[in-house]
ROFI-387322 format. One record per residue: residue in one letter; y, z, x of N, C-alpha, C, O in turn. Coordinates in steps of 0.02 Angstrom, whole numbers, plus 50000, padded with zeros to 5 digits. Last residue first. Example, Ala and Ser with C-alpha at 12.3 -4.5 7.8 and 13.67 -1.06 7.14 Angstrom:
S498885035450642499475035750684500025039450645500575040250670 A497165039050660497755039050615498355039050660498345042350712 
***
This chain:
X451844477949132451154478349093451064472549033450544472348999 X452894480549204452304477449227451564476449221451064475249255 X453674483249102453834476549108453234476049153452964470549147 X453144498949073453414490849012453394482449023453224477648987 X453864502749189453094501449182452944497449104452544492749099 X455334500149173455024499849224454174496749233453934491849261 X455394509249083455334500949063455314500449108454844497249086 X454804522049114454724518549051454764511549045454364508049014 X455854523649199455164523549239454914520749173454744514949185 X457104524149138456944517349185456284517549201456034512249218 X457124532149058456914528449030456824520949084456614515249074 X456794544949168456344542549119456164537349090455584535549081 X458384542649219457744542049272457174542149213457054536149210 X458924548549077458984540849121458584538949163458334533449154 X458564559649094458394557349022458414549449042457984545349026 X459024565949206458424565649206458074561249147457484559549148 X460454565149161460384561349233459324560349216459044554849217 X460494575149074460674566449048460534562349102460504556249095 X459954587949119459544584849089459804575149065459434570549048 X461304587949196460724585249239460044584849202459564582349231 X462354590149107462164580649144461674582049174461414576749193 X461694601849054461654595149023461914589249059461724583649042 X461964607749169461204609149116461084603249110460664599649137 X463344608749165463054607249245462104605749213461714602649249 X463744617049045463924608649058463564605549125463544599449129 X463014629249057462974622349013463084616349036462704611549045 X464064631649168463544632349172463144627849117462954622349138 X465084632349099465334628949168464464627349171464274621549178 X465124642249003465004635948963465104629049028465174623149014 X464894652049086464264650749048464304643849028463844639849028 X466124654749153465674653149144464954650649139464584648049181 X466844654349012466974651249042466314646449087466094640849081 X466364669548969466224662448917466224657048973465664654748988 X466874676049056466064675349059465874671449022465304669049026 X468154675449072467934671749110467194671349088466894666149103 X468454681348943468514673148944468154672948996467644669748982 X468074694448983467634691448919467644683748942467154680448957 X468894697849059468364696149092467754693749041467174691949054 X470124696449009470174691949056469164691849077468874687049101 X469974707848909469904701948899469794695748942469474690848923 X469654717949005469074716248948469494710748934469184706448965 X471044719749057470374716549083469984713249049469894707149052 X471784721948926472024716848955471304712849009471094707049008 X470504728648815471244730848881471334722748896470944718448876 X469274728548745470124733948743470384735048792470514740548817 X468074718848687468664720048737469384722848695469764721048649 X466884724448602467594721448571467804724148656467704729748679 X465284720648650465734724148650466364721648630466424715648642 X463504716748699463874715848656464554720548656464354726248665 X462294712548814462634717748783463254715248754463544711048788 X460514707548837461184705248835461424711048778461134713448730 X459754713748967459704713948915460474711048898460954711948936 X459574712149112459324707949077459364708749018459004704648989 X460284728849141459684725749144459384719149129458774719749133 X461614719549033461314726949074460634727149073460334726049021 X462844707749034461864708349025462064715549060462514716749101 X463674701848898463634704748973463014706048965462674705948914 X465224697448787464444698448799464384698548864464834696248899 X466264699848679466164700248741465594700748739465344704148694 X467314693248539466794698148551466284696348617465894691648608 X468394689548459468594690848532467814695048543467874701048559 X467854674048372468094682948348467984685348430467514682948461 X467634660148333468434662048362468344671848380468834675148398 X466674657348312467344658148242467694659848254468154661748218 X465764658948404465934653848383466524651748339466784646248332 X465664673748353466014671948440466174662348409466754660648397 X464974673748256465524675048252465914672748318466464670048319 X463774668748277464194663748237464724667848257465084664148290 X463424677248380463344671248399463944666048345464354661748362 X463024689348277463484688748329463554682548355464164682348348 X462184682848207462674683548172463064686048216463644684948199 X461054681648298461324675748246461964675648220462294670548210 X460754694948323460954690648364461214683548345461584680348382 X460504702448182461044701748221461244696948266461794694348260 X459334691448168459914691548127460474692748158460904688448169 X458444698348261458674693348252459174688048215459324682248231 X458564712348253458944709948299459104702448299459614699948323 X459034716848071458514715048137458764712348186459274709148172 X460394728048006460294719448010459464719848068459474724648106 X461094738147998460644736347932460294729047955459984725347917 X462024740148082462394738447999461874734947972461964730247933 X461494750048159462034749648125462274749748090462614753948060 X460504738248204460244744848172460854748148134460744749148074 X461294729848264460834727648207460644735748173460704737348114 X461574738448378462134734648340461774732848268462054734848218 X460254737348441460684743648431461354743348380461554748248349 X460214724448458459594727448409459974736948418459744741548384 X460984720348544460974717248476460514723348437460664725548382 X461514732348645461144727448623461364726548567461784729948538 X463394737648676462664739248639462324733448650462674728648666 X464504743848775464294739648741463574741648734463234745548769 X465644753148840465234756648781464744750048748464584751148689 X466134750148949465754754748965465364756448899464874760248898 X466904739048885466134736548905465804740648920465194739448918 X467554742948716467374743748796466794739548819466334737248785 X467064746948555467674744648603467494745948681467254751448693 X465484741248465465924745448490466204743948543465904740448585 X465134735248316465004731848390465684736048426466274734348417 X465424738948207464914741148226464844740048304464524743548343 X466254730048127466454738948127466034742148189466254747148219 X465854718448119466164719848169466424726048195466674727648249 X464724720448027464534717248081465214720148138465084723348190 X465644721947921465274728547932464914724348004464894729048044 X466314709847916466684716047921466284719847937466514723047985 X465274701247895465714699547952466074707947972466074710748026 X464824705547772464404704647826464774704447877464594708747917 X465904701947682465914709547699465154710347774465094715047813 X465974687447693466554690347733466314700147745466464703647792 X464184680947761464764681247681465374687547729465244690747780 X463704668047833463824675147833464444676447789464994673747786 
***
């Protein structure tokens, strides 16, 4: 994502959580499909850029935190999510191990 993409991407994603948008409301914006947008919000959170995400209805919502809350409650929802990941993945690495024993397991009595 080239730097004026980043800029008009971030003009767009509006301050508050009372004011956050879908992707595809945000995408409309600045010209982008939701799938793009959602791509290009995603890299940016990754690049460090303070941009808050939240579900309304199951829909995931997008917003620049403006206050001291909005921020404390941005980190925590990264937090977490990424508490959550990490609980994903040892228990797909726990299940990837129980596989390869049933694998050689039945290897060796064949």
């Amino acid at each position: 994502m080239n730097s004026d993409e980043k800029e008009l991407l971030i003009e767009c994603i509006p301050s508050g959580r009372e004011n956050a948008a879908s992707a595809t409301t945000i995408g409309r914006m600045a010209g982008f499909n939701k799938r793009a947008t959602s791509k290009k919000l995603f890299q940016l959170m990754c690049d460090g850029e303070w941009i808050a995400a939240d579900f309304v209805d199951d829909t995931p919502v997008f917003y620049l935190p403006d206050s001291r809350e909005g921020f404390t409650d941005a980190f925590t929802h990264l937090r977490e999510r990424e508490l959550g990941l990490r609980r994903k993945l040892k228990a797909v690495k726990a299940y990837r191990k129980k596989m390869q024993e049933v694998i050689e397991s039945r290897s060796r009595t064949t």
